[in-house]
N, C-alpha and C positions, 0 to 999 in steps of 0.2 A: 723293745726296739731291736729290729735283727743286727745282725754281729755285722760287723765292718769288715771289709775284707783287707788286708795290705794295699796299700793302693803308694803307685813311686810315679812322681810327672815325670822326671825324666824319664829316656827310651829305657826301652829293659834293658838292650844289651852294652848300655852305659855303664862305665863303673860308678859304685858310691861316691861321692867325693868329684868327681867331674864335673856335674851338673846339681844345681840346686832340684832338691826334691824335696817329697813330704811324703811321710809313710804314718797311715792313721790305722789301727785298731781296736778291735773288741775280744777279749777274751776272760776267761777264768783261770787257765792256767800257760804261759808262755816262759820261754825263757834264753837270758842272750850269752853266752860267756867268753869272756877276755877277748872283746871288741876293738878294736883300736880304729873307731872312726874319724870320718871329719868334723871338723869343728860343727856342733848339734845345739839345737835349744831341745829341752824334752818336758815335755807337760802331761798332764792328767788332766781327761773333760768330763771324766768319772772314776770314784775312787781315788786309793793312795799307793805310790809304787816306792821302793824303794831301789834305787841304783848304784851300784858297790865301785870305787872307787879308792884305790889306796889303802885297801882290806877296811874301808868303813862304809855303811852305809847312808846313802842322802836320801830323804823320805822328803817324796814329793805330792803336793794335792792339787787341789785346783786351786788354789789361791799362790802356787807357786810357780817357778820354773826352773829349769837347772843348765846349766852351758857347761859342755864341755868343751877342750879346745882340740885341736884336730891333731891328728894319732894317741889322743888319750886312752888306753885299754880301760873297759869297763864291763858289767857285768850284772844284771837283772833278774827279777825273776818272780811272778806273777802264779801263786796258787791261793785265787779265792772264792768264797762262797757264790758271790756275785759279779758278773762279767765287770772287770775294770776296763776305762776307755783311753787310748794315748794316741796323742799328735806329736811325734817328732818330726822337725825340720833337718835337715840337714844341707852348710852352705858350701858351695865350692871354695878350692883357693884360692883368699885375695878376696874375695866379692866383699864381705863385713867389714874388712882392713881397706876398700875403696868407697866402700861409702861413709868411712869412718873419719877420711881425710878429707873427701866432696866437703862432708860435714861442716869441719872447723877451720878449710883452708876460704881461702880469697878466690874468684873469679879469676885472676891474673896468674893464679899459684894451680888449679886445676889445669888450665889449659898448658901453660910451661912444664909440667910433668903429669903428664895423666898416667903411669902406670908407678908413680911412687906411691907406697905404701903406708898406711898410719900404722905406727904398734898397736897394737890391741891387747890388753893388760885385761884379764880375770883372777884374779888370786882367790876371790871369792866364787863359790861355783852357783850357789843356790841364791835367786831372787824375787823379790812380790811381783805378784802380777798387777798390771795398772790397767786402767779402764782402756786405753788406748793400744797396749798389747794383746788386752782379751778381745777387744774388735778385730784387730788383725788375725788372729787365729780363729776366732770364729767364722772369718770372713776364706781363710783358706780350707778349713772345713767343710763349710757349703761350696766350693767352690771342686773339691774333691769328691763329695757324692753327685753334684748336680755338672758336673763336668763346666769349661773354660776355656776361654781365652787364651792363646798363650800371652798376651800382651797383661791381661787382669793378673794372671800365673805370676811377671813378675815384679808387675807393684805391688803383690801381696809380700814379697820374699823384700822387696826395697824397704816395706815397711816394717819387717819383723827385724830387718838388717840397724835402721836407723835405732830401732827401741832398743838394740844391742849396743849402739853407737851412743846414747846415749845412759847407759849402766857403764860403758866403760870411760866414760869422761866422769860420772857419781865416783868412779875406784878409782880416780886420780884425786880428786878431792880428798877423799876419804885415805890415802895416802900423804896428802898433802897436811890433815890434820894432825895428822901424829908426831911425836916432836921429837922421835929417833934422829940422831944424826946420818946416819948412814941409811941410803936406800933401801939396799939388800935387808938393812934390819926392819925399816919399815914396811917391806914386802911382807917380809917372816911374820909380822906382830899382827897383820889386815889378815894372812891365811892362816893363824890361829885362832884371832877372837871370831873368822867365821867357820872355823871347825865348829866352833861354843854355839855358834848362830846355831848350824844344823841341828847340833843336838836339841836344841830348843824346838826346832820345828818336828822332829823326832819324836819327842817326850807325848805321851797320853797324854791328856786335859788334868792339870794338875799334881803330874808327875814329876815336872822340871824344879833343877834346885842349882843354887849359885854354882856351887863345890862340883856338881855332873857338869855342866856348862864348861869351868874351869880346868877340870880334868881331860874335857874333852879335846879343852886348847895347851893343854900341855903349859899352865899358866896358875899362878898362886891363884887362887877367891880375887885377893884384892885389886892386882894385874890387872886380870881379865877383867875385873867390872870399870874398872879408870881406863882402860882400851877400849874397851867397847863402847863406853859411853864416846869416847873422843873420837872415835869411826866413824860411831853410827847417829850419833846424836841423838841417844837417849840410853837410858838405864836399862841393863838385859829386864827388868818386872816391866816396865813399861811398853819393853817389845814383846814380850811374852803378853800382855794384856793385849795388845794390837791383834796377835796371832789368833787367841781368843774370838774377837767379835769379826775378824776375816773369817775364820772358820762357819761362825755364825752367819753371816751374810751368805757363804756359799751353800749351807744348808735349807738358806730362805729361797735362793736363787733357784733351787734342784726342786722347791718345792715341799720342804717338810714344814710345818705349822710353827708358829711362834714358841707356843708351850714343848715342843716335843726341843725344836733349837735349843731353847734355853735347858731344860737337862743334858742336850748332849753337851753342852759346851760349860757346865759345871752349877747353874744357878739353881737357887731352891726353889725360885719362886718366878711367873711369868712379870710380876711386876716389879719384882729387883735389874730382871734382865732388862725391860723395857726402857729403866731409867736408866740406864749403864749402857744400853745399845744409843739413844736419843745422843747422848752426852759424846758417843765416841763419832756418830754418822752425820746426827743433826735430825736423825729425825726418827720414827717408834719405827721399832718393827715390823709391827701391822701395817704402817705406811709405807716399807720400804718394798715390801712383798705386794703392797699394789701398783706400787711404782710400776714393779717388774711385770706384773699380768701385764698393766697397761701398755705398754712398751712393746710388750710380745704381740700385741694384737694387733698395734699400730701396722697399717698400710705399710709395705717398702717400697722405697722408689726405684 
């Protein structure tokens, strides 16, 4: 596949941060240092990057995504054997914080103040990608090599805006679960145990262990696994297994065989993974991977 070139919808001689844009690449070796952009979503459509952040790094695939929020300095850096692929979005300010209030307000309450603001709360930076996110960035993708609409231009951006709009209504929940009294310490307790998240999504395939997780969040073993289950609503082994068979699905999705997935992703056997993929998807492997041919080949309208 030939290499992507940079490509920004807004004019060039706009600044970052002005106008909503998307800057998509291809390369083997790039690199960004002590960035301080605007509020970003940042993905992988090949390969894994990691983004430094707070002197740690966030290690992202295709099955993730990562938000920064706007002036956050960061810091990347891309030297691999094989060309890795990235789409970051970047939004203006206020655009994510107006569709965020659109969202949850009343007809009566948008029109009475159309330029009030929702907060917009990420304490956590790194999130899964959901079938409805990976459409919208698919969809600004082809929309960037095969050029657009400005009008398409920005209900792609209104929809990546909402799947942001609704992650940070999931981080008010998930704030709401924890049973700190004081906010400030429930903010502290959500951007620990998802320090612990990252590292999990960080860890080689069966590298990860309570005690690194723990350590990562600055948090006893025991802490952290009663925090994060109360977060995130489930055990860190059972999100680490989820991570597992996501990995595996985007190795079916890219294209590599059942048997060859199932070693990368830790199984001895094509028919141990079979049953353990069935059990997490609903359906084999081999199904799911025809799912996808079929799908690819389907007519668009």
């Amino acid at each position: 596949m030939p290499a992507l070139p940079q490509v920004r919808w807004a004019p060039a001689a706009a600044p970052l941060g002005s106008e909503n844009c998307v800057l998509a690449a291809q390369s083997r070796r790039h690199s960004v240092r002590d960035f301080p952009g605007p509020l970003s979503i940042k993905t992988v459509t090949r390969g894994r990057v990691a983004w430094r952040i707070d002197r740690r790094d966030i290690w992202v695939d295709e099955s993730t995504f990562l938000i920064l929020n706007d002036g956050e300095p960061y810091s990347m850096e891309i030297d691999a054997a094989e060309p890795v692929s990235t789409c970051c979005i970047f939004f203006k300010p206020g655009f994510v914080q107006n569709v965020l209030r659109d969202l949850y307000a009343t007809d009566d309450q948008c029109l009475e103040d159309p330029t009030q603001e929702r907060e917009l709360l990420f304490p956590n930076r790194l999130h899964s990608r959901t079938a409805t996110f990976n459409a919208w960035i698919a969809s600004i993708r082809t929309n960037l090599i095969r050029g657009t609409s400005a009008i398409r231009r920005e209900e792609c951006y209104l929809g990546l805006a909402s799947e942001l709009a609704a992650h940070s209504k999931e981080i008010r929940k998930q704030l709401s679960a924890i049973s700190a009294a004081k906010a400030a310490t429930r903010f502290e307790l959500l951007q620990r145990v998802s320090r612990g998240r990252e590292y999990l999504h960080a860890c080689p395939e069966g590298t990860a262990t309570l005690a690194g997780a723990a350590k990562a969040a600055a948090m006893s073993p025991f802490h952290f696994q009663r925090t994060f289950k109360t977060a995130f609503g489930m055990s860190p082994s059972r999100y680490v297994a989820g991570l597992r068979f996501s990995r595996a699905a985007s190795l079916l999705r890219a294209g590599t065989s059942v048997t060859e997935s199932a070693l990368a992703v830790g199984f001895g056997s094509t028919a141990s993974f079979s049953t353990a993929f069935r059990r997490w998807s609903g359906v084999t492997p081999s199904t799911y991977a025809a799912q996808l041919r079929k799908m690819s080949k389907a007519p668009r309208a």
